[in-house]
C-alpha positions as CSV (number, residue, x, y, z in Angstrom):
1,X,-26.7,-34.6,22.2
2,X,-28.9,-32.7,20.3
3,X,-29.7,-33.5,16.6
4,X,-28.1,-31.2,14.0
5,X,-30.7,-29.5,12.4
6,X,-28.7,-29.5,9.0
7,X,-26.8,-32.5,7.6
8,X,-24.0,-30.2,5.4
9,X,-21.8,-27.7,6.6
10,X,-21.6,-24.2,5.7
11,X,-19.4,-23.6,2.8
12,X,-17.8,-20.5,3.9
13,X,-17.1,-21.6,7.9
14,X,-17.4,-25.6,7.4
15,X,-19.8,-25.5,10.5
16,X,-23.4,-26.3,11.2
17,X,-25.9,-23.1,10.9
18,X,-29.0,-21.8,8.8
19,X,-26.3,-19.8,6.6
20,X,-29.0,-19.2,4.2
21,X,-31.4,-17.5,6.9
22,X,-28.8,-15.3,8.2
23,X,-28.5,-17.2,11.0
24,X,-25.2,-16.5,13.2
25,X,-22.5,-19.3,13.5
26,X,-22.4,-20.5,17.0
27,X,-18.5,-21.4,16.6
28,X,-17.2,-19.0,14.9
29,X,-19.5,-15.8,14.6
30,X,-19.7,-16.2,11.0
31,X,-23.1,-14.6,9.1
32,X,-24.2,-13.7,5.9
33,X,-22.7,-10.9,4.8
34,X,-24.8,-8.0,2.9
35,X,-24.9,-7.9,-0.8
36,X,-22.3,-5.5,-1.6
37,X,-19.6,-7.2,0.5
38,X,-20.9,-10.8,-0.2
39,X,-18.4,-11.5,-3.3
40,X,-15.8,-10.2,-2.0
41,X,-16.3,-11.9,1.7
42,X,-17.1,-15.4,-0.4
43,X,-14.1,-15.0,-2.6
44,X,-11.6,-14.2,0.8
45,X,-12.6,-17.6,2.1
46,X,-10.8,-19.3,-0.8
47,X,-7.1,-19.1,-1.6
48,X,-5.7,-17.5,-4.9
49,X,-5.2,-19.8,-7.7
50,X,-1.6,-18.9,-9.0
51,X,-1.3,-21.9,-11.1
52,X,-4.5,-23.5,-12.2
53,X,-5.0,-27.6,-10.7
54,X,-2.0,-26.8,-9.0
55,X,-1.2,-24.0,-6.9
56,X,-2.8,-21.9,-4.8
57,X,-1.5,-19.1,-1.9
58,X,-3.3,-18.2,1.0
59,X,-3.6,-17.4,4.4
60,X,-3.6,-19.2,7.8
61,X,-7.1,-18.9,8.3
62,X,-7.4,-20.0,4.0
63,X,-6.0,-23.2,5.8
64,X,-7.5,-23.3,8.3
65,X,-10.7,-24.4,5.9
66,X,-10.2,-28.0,5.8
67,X,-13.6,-27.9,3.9
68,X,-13.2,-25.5,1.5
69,X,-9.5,-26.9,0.9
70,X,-10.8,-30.4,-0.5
71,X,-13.3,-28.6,-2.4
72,X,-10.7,-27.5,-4.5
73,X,-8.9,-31.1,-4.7
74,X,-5.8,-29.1,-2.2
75,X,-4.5,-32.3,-0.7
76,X,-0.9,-30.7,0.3
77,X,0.5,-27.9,1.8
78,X,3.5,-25.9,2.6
79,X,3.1,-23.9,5.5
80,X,6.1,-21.1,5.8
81,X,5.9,-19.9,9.2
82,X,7.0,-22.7,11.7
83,X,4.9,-21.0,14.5
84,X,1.8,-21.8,12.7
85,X,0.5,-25.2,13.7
86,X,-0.4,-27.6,11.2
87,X,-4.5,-28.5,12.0
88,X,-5.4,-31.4,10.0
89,X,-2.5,-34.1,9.7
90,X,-5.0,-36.6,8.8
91,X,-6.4,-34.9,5.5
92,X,-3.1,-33.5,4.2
93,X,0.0,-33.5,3.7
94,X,2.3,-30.4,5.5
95,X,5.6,-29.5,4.4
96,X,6.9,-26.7,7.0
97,X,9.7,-24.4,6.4
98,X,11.8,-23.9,10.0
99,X,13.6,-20.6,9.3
100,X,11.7,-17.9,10.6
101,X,14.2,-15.3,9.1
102,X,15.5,-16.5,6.2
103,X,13.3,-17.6,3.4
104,X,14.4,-21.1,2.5
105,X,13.7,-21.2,-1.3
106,X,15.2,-24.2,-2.4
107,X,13.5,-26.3,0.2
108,X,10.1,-24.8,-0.9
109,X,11.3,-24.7,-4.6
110,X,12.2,-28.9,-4.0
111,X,8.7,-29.4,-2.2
112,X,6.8,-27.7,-5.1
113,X,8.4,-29.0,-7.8
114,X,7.5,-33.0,-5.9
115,X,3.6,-31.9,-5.8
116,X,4.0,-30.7,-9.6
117,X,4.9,-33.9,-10.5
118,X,2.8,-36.1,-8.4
119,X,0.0,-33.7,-10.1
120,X,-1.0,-32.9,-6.4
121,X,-2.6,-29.7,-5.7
122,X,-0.6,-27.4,-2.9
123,X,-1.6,-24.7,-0.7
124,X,1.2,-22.0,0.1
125,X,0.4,-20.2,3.3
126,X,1.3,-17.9,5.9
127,X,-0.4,-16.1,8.2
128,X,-1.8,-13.3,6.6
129,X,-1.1,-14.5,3.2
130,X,0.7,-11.2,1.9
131,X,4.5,-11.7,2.4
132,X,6.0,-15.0,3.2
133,X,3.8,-17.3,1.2
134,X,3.9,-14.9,-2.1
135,X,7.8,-14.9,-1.7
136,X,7.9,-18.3,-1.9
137,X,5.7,-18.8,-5.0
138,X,7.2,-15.9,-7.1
139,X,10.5,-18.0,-6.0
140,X,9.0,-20.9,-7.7
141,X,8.1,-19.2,-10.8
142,X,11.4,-17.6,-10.8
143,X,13.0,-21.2,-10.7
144,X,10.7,-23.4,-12.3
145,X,9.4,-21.3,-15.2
146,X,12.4,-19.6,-15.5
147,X,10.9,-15.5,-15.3
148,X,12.8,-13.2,-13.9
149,X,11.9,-11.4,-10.3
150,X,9.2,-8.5,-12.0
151,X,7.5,-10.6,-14.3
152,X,6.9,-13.6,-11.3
153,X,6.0,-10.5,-8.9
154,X,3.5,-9.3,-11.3
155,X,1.6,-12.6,-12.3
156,X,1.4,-13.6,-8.3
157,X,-0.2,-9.5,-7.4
158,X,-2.4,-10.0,-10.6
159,X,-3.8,-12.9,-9.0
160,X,-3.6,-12.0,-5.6
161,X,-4.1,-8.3,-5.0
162,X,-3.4,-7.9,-0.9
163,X,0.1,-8.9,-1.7
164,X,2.9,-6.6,-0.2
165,X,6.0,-8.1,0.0
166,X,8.1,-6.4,3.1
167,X,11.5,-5.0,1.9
168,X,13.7,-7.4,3.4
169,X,12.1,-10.6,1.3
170,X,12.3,-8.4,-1.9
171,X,15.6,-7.9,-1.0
172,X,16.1,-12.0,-0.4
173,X,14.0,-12.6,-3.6
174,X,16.6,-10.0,-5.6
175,X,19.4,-11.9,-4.0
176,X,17.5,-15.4,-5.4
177,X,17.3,-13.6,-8.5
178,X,21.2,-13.0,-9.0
179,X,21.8,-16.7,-7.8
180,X,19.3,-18.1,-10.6
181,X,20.3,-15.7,-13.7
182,X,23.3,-14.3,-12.6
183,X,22.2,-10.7,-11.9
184,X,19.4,-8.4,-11.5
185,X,17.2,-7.4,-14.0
186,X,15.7,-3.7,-13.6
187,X,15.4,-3.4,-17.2
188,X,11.5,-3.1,-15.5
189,X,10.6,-1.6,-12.8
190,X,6.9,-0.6,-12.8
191,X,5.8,-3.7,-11.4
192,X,8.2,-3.4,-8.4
193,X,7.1,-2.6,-5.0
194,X,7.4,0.8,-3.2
195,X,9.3,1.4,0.0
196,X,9.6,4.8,0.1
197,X,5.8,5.2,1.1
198,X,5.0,7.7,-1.9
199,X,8.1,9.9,-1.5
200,X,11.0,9.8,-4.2
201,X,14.2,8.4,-3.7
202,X,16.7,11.0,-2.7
203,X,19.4,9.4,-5.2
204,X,17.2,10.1,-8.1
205,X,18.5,12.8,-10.6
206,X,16.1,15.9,-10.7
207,X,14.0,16.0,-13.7
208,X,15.3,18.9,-16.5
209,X,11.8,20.0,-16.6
210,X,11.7,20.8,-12.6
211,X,12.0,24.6,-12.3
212,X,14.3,26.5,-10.0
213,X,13.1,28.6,-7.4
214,X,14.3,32.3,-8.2
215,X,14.2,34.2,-4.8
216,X,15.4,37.3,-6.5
217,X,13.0,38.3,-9.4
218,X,12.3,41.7,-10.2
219,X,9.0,40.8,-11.6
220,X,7.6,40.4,-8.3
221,X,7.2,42.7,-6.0
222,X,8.7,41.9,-2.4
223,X,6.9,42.8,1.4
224,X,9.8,44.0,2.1
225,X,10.2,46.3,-0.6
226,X,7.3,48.5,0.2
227,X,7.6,52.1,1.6
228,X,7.2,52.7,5.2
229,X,3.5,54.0,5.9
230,X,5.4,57.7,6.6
231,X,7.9,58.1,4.3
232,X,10.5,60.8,5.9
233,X,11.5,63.5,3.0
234,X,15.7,63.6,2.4
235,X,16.0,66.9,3.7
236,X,15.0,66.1,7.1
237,X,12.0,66.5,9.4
238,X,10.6,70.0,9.8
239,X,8.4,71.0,13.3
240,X,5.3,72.7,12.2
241,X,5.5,71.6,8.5
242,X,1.6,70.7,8.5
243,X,1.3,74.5,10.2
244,X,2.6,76.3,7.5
245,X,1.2,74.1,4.5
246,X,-1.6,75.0,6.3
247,X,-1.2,78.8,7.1
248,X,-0.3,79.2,3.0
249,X,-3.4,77.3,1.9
250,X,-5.0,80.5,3.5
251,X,-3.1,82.7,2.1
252,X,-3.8,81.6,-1.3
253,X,-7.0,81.5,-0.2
254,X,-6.8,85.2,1.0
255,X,-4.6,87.4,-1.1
256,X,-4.6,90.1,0.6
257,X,-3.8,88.9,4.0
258,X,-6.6,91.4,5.7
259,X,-9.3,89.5,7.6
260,X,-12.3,88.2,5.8
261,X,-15.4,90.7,7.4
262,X,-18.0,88.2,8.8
263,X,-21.8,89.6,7.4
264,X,-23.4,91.3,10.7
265,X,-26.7,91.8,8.7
C-alpha cells in the first residue's frame, strides 16, 4: 500500500489530499474553493451552534463529518429521520426518532434534556438540515426554556438561515405549542414563516387605504366614446352633397354665373 503523503486529514472532508495546493480529493471530489465562496463553503461543513457547548443542528452530510464532529467535542446525536443510517456507532452515541410522519417531540425533548444534563454536546440532524432537525430544536426551546413557538423559531433561523420549516411541522409545532401553554400565541407574527409563496391570504380584510376601481368616470375619456371617423349628419345622407358644396364654392367664386374668358393673347 502506498504511503500517505500527509499524516492529517483534511479539515473540511476528513480525507487525505494536498488541500492547501488545490489539490482534488480522490474520495470525495472535494477542492479548495475560490475566495469569495471559501467562508461560506468552510462555514457549511460545520453545523449551527443553537446553544453554545451544547447544541448544535445540522445536516446528514454535517454528520456525516465524524472529524469535524469531535472537533467540536459533539459526542451524541439525535438523528430524526429513521431512513438515515447512523455511520459511526463507535465514536457516538445515536438516538433515532422512528416516526417518519409525526414529529415525536417528547422523545427528542426527553433525549435532549439527558445530554444537557450529562453536559454532553448533541448534534440534531436530518437530511438537509432545514425542516425536521430545526422542528425539533425550536420544540426543545419551546419546552425546556419555556418561549413560546415565534420567539424559539426566530433564535433557531437567526442562527441557522437555510431553515424552512414545511407547513405541516409548523402546523405540528403550533399544535405542540397549545399542548405546552395552553394556546397559540399570534400576538407576533413577523417572524412566522410564509406559505402562501408571496401572495396574501384571501381571508385578510382589504386595507381602508386600497382604492376602488371606478369603471365609470367621466374624467376619463373612453375608446368607446369616440365619434365614428364619418359622422352621418341627423337629417340624413344626401347623394351629391360634396357636388353641390362644390358647385356653390364656384359660385361664390363667380358672381355672376357667366364663364370666366380664358386670355387668348
Amino acid at each position: 500500500m502506498r504511503k500517505r503523503e500527509r499524516e492529517n486529514p483534511c479539515g473540511i472532508c476528513g480525507h487525505y489530499h494536498k488541500f492547501e495546493e488545490g489539490e482534488v480529493c480522490g474520495v470525495c471530489g472535494h477542492r479548495a474553493p475560490v475566495s469569495s465562496d471559501k467562508t461560506s463553503l468552510q462555514v457549511s461543513a460545520f453545523p449551527s451552534v443553537i446553544l453554545p457547548d451544547f447544541l448544535y443542528l445540522g445536516s446528514y452530510d454535517n454528520a456525516s463529518r465524524s472529524e469535524l464532529l469531535k472537533t467540536q467535542g459533539i459526542t451524541r446525536v439525535l438523528n430524526t429521520v429513521p431512513a438515515c443510517q447512523n455511520l459511526y456507532k463507535n465514536s457516538f452515541t445515536y438516538h433515532c426518532l422512528q416516526d417518519d410522519k409525526i414529529l415525536q417531540f417528547d422523545d427528542a425533548v426527553q433525549f435532549l434534556e439527558q445530554c444537557e444534563r450529562d453536559k454532553a454536546r448533541v448534534l440534531v440532524h436530518c437530511m438537509s438540515g432545514k425542516n425536521k432537525s430545526p422542528a425539533i430544536v425550536i420544540a426543545y426551546l419551546m419546552k425546556s426554556k419555556g418561549w413560546r413557538l415565534q420567539p424559539s423559531y426566530q433564535w433557531v433561523k437567526e442562527r441557522r438561515s437555510s431553515v424552512e420549516l414545511s407547513q405541516d411541522a409548523y402546523q405540528q409545532l403550533q399544535e405542540y405549542e397549545q399542548k405546552l401553554f395552553g394556546s397559540c400565541d399570534n400576538s407576533n407574527l413577523a417572524g412566522a414563516p410564509s406559505f402562501n409563496f408571496g401572495f396574501s391570504n384571501p381571508s385578510d380584510p382589504l386595507p381602508l387605504h386600497v382604492p376602488i376601481p371606478a369603471f365609470n368616470n367621466l374624467g376619463t375619456t373612453s375608446i368607446f366614446a369616440r365619434p365614428p371617423p364619418f359622422e352621418v349628419p341627423p337629417h340624413g345622407f344626401t347623394f351629391g352633397a360634396d357636388r353641390t358644396q362644390r358647385s356653390m364654392s364656384e359660385n361664390l367664386s363667380n358672381p355672376s354665373g357667366s364663364d370666366i374668358p380664358m386670355d387668348s393673347s
